[in-house]
C-alpha positions as CSV (number, residue, x, y, z in Angstrom):
1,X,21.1,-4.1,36.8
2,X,21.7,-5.4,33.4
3,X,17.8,-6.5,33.1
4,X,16.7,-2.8,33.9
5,X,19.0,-1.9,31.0
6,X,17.3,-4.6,28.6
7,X,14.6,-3.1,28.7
8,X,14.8,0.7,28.8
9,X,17.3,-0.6,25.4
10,X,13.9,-2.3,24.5
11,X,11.6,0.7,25.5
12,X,14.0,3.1,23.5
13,X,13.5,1.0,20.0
14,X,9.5,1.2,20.1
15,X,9.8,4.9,20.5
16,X,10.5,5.6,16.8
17,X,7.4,3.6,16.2
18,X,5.3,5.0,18.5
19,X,6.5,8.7,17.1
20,X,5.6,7.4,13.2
21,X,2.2,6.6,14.2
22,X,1.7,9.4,15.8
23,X,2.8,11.5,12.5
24,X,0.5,9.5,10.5
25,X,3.9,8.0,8.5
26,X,4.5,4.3,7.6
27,X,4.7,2.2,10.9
28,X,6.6,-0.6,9.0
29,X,9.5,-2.3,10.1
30,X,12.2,-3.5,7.4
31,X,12.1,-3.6,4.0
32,X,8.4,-2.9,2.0
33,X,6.8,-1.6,-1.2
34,X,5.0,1.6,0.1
35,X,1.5,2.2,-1.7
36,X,0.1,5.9,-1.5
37,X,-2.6,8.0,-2.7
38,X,-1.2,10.2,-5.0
39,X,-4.1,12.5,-6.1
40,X,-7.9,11.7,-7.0
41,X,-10.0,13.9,-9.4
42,X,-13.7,13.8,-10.4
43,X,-14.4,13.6,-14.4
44,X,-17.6,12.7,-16.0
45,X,-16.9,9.3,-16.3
46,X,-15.7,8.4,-13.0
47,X,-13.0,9.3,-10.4
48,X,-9.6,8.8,-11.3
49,X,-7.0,7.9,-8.3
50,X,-3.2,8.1,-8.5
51,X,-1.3,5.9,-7.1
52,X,2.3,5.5,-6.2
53,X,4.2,2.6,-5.4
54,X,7.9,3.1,-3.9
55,X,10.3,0.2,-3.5
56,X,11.6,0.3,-0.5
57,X,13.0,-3.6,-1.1
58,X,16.4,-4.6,-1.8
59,X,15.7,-6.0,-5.1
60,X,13.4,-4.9,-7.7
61,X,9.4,-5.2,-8.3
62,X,9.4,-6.9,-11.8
63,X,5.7,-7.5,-11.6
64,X,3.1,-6.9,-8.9
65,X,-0.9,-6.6,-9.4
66,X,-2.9,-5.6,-6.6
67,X,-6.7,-5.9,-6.7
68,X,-8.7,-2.9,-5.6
69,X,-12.1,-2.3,-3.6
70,X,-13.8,1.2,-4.2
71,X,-16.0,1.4,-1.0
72,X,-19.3,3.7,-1.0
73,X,-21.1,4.3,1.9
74,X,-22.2,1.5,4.5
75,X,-19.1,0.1,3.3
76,X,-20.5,-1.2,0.0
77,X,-18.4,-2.3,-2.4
78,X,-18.9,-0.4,-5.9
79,X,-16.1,-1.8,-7.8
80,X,-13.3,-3.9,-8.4
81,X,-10.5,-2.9,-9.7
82,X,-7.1,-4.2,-10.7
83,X,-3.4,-1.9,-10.9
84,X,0.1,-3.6,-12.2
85,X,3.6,-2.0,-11.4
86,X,5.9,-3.4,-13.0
87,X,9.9,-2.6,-13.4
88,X,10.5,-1.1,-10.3
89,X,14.3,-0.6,-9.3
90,X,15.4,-0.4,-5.4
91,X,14.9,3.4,-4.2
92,X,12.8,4.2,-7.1
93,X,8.5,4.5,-7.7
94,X,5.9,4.0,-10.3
95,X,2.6,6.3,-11.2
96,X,0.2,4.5,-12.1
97,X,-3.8,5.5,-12.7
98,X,-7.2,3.7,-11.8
99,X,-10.5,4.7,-12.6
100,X,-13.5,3.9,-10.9
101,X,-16.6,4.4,-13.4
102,X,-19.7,6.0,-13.3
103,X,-19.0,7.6,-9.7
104,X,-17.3,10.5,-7.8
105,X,-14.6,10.7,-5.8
106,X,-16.7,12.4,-3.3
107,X,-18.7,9.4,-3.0
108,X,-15.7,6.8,-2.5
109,X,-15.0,6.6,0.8
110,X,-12.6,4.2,1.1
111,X,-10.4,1.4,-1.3
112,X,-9.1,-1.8,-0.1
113,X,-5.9,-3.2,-1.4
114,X,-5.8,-7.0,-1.7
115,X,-5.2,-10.1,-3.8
116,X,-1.6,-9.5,-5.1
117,X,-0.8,-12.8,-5.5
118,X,0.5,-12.3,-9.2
119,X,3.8,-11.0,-8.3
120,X,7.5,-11.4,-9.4
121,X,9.9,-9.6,-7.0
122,X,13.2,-11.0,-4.9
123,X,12.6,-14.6,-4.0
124,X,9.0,-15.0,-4.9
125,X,8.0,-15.9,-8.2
126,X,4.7,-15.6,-10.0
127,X,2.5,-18.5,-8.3
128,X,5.2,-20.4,-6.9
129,X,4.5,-19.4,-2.7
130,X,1.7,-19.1,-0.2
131,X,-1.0,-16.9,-1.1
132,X,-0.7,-13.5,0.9
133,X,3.4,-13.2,0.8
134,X,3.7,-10.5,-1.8
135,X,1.1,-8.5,0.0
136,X,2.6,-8.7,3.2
137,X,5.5,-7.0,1.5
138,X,3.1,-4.0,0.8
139,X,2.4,-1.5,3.1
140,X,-0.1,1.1,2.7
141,X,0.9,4.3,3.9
142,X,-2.1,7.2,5.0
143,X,-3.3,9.7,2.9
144,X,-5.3,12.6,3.5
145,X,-6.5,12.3,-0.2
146,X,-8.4,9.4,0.4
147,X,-8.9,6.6,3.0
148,X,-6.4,3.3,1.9
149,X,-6.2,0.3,3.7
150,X,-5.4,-3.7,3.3
């Protein structure tokens, strides 16, 4: 009998997981540094993309650069692009802008966060752990503003 109850216990904690992919929200579980699309807008000289990173750590995002991918059709890649946040607190976000030139947002279908690896925040220091740990404390939430992904 207890077995049975193991695992409807078990079956009752993926639920809320299940229900946030569903919703399109963040299917992460524990502590992260949520990136989102903020906004994008068409100028002359390129598109400009807002982007918002919220520190959902228990200790603060001193420094974190995250390469970016701008994507054009056929998946080609038409820039790259780098974004720092730096000085984030616990509970709070940071605004920051990227441009990608000489195109429209229209015709970006897609970025792709990587790299990352110049980060201080918590228990890793800049350059002093495995490549990939900061970024696997970054989770990229949806965005009906444009396609995101890692």
């Amino acid at each position: 009998m207890q077995r049975h109850i193991g695992l409807l216990a078990a079956a009752a904690l993926l639920i809320p997981t299940i229900a946030a992919a569903q919703t399109g929200a963040p299917t992460y579980a524990g502590e992260a540094a949520v990136l989102s699309v903020v906004n994008v807008s068409s100028q002359p000289t390129g598109c400009h993309i807002g982007l918002r990173l919220t520190n959902n750590l228990s200790y603060p995002v001193d420094m974190l650069v995250l390469d970016i991918s701008a994507h054009t059709e056929r998946d080609v890649v038409f820039e790259e692009l780098s974004v720092a946040f730096q000085g984030i607190k616990p509970t709070l976000n940071q605004y920051q802008k990227v441009r990608v030139s000489g195109i429209t947002c229209d015709k970006v279908t897609r970025l792709r966060i990587h790299g990352g690896d110049r980060c201080r925040m918590g228990p890793l220091a800049r350059m002093s752990f495995d490549r990939g740990e900061c970024l696997k404390k970054v989770v990229v939430e949806d965005s009906s503003v444009m396609r995101m992904s890692k």
